[in-house]
C-alpha positions in Angstrom: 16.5 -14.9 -9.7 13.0 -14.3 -10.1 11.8 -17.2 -11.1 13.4 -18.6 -7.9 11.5 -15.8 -6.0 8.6 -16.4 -7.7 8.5 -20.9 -6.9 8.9 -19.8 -3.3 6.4 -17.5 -3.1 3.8 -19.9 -4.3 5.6 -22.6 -2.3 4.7 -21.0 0.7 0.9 -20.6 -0.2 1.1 -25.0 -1.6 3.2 -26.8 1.0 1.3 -26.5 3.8 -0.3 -29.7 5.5 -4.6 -29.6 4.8 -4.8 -30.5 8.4 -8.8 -29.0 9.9 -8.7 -27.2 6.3 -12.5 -28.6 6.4 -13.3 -27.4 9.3 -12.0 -23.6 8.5 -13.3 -21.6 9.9 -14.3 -22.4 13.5 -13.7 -19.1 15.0 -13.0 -15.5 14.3 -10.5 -14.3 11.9 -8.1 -11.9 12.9 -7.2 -8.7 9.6 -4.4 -7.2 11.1 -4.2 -3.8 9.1 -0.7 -1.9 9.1 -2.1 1.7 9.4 -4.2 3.6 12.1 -7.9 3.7 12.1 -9.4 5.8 9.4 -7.7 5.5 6.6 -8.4 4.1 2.9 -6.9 0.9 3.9 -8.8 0.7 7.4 -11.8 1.7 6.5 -12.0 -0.8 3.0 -10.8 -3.3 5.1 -13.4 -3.4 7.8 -16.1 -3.4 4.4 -14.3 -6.0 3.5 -14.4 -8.3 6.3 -18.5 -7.5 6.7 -19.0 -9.7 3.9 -16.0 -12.1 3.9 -17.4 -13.1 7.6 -21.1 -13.2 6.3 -19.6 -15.6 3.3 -17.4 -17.9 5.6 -19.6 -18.0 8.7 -17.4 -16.1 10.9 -16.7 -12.7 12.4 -13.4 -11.1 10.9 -11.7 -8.8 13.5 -9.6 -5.7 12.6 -6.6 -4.8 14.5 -4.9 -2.0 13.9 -1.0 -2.4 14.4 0.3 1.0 12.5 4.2 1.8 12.2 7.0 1.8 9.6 5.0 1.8 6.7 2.9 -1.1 7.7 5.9 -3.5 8.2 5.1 -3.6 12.2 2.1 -5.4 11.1 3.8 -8.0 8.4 6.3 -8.8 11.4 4.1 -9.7 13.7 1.9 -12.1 11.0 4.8 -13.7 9.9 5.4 -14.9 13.5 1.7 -16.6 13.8 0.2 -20.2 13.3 -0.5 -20.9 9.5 -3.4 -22.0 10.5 -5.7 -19.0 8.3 -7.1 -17.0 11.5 -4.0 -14.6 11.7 -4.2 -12.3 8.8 -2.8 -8.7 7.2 -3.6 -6.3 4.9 -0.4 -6.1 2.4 0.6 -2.8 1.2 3.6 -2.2 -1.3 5.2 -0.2 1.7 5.6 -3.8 3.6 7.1 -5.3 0.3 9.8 -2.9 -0.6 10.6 -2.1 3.4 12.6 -5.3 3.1 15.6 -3.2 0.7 15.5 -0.7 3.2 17.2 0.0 6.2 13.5 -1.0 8.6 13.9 -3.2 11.3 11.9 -6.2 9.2 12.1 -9.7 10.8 10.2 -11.4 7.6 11.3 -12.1 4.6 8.4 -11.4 1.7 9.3 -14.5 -0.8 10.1 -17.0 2.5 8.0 -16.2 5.2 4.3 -15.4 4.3 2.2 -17.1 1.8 0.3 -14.7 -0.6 -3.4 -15.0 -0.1 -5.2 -12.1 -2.8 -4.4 -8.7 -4.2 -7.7 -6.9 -4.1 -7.0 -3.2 -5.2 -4.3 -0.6 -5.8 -3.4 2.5 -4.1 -3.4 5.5 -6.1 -1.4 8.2 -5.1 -0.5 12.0 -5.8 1.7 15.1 -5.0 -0.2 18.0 -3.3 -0.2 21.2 -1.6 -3.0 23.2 0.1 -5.5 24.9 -1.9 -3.5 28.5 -0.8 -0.3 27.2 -1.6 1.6 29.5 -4.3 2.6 26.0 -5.9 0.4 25.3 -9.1 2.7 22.2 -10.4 5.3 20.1 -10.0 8.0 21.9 -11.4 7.0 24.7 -9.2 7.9 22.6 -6.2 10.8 21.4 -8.1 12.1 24.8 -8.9 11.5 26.1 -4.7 13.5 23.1 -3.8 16.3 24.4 -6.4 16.5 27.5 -4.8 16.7 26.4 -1.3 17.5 22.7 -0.3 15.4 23.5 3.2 12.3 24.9 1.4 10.4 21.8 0.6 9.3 19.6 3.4 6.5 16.5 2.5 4.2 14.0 4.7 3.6 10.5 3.9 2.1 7.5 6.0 5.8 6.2 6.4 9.2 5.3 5.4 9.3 2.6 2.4 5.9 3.6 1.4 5.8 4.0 -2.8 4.8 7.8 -1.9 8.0 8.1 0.1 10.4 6.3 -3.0 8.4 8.1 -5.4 9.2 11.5 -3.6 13.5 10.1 -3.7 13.2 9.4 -7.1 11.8 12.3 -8.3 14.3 14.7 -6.4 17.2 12.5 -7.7 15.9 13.2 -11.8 15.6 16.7 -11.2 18.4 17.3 -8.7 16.9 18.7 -5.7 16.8 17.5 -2.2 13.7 18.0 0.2 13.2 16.7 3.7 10.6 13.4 4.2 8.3 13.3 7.4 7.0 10.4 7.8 3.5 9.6 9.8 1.8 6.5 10.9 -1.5 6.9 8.7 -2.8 9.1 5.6 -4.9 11.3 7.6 -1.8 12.0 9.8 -0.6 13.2 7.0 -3.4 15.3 5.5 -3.5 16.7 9.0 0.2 17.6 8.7 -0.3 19.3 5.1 -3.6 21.3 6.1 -1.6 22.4 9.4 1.1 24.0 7.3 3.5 21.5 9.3 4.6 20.5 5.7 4.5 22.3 2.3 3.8 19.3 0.1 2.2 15.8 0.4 2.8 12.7 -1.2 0.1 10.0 -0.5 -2.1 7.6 -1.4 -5.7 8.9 -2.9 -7.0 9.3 1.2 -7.1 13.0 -0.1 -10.0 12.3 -2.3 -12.8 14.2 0.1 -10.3 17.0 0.4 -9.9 17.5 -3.1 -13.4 17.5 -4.2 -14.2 20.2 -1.5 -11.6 22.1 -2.4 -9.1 22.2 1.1 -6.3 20.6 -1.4 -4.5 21.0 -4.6 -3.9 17.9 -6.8 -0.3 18.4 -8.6 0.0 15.3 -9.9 -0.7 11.7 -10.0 2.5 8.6 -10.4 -0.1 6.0 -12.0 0.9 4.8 -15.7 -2.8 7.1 -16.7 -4.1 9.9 -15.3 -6.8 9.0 -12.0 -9.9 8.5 -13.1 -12.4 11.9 -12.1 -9.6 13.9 -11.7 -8.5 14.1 -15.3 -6.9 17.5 -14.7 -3.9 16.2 -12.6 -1.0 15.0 -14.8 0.9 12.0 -14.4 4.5 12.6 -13.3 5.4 11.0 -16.7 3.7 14.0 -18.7 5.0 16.0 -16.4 8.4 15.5 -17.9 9.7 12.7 -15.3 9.6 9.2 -16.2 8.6 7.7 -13.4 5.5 5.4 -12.2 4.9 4.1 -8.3 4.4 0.5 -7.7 0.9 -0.5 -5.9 0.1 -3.0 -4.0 -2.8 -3.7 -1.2 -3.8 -7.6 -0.8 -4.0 -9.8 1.7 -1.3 -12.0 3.3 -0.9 -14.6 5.8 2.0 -16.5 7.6 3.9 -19.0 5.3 2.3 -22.4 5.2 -1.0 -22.1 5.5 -3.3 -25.2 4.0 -3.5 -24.5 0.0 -7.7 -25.3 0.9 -7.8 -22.7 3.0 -6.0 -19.7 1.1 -8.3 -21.1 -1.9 -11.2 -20.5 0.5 -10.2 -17.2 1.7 -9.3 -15.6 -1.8 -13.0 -16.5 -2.7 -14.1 -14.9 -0.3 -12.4 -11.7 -0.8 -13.3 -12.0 -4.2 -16.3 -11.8 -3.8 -16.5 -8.9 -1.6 -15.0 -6.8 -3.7 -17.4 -7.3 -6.0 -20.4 -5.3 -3.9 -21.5 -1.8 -4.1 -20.2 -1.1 -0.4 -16.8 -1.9 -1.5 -17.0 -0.2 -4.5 -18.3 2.6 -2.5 -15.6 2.5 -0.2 -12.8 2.4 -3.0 -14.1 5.4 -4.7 -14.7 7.3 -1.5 -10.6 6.8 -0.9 -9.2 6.3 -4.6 -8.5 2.9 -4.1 -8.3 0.9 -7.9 -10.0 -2.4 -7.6 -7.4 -5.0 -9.0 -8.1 -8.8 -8.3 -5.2 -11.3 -8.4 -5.6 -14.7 -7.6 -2.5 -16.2 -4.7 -0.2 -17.5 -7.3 -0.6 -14.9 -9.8 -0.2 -12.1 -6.4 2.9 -14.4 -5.1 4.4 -13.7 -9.1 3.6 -9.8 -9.0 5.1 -9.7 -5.1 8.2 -11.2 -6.8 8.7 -9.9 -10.0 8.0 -5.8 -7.7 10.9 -6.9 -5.5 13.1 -7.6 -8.6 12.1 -4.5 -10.1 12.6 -2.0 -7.5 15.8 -3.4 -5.5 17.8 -1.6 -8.3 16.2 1.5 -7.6 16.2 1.6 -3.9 20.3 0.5 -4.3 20.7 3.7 -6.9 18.8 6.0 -4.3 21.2 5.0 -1.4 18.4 3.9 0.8 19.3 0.3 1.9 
């Protein structure tokens, strides 16, 4: 099955007729970007599309189309001409919103040909600095003593934060109560409010961290996050269990194999200057280049990978 998953993936980025291809591009490019204005994801993105229009010749236009856990924004891609001027920011919340119950008219493997992965998210449990909770298993153990206790923010349904969070209560056999948002600073917002006792997001909480208005309880990468070495990993914190990360670029399926060739360039080699670097560090963003084919492979092979899961959660 995922080899089959795989073929069409990069079928949809191959088959596509190399009509005007030479020509590309004539005119603006739209980034549609799944989350509000301000986040890791908007920001980088609008860095990104300084130099990708200074490379190609064109202005790149961000559009923000925010709403269950970017998948608003996939839908409405998937729907547009091939033709390599309608484009989105991917996010793993997009991919894995297709095993659950999300009104998603696309379908990731048929309808959108993979274009570049340029970084990951990383991502982390956390309470205010005030908060009584000092580590996981503190949350854990308020959760065990009242189902009600424990309330979290993330940017939205699907996202890994949100799956992660499911997971977690599943292994240690608590329940807590998910509120979702439509951006990461909603969701900081939310925690330094009090509207929530616990946060599970991607690393928008960086700023907040280093000034000291948040606690870092743990990170779900495979290592621990880079500068803030103190945070364990949920694996050493006794639960075996790493989020999956995605943030690329996609477009709608059968664009011209010239142009998507053209376009990963060109994110390539934005995300190779100091402003980008800037901006990933800024918002704990992981640079992680992947060419289309080898991105269209990874969309596939995270599909396979977490359909189980989401079926053992009772989320689809």
């Amino acid at each position: 099955m995922f080899q089959r998953t795989a073929l069409a993936l990069c079928l949809a980025a191959a088959s596509a007729s190399p009509a005007l291809a030479a020509e590309y591009p004539s005119q603006p490019i739209q980034l549609i970007v799944g989350y509000g204005p301000g986040g890791g994801t908007d920001v980088c993105a609008r860095v990104l599309g300084q130099h990708i229009g200074n490379t190609l010749g064109q202005s790149v236009v961000i559009e923000n189309r925010p709403g269950a856990g970017s998948s608003l924004s996939i839908n409405y891609v998937a729907r547009q001409k091939p033709d390599g001027y309608t484009l989105a920011t991917f996010s793993t919340g997009a991919l894995l919103n297709q095993l659950l119950p999300v009104e998603t008219t696309y379908d990731v493997t048929r309808d959108l040909t993979p274009i570049v992965q340029y970084a990951q998210y990383q991502a982390g449990l956390l309470v205010r600095a005030d908060s009584a909770f000092q580590s996981v298993d503190d949350v854990i153990a308020a959760a065990k003593q009242d189902a009600k206790a424990i309330s979290y923010s993330t940017a939205g349904l699907g996202t890994p934060q949100h799956l992660t969070m499911e997971r977690l209560a599943e292994m240690a056999g608590v329940s807590w109560t998910h509120v979702p948002y439509k951006s990461g600073p909603e969701t900081i917002t939310a925690l330094l409010r009090g509207d929530v006792q616990v946060m599970s997001q991607t690393a928008e909480w960086v700023p907040y961290v280093r000034d000291g208005r948040l606690r870092l309880l743990a990170t779900y990468g495979a290592e621990r996050m880079p500068g803030f070495d103190s945070a364990p990993t949920l694996r050493e914190a006794g639960y075996d269990l790493v989020a999956p990360s995605i943030l690329g670029v996609v477009g709608p399926r059968g664009m011209s194999d010239d142009v998507v060739q053209r376009l990963a360039s060109a994110f390539e080699a934005a995300t190779q200057t100091p402003e980008f670097a800037n901006c990933a560090d800024q918002f704990g963003l992981k640079p992680d280049h992947m060419a289309p084919e080898v991105f269209g492979r990874h969309l596939a092979s995270t599909l396979e990978e977490w359909g189980p899961v989401v079926k053992e959660l009772g989320l689809d």
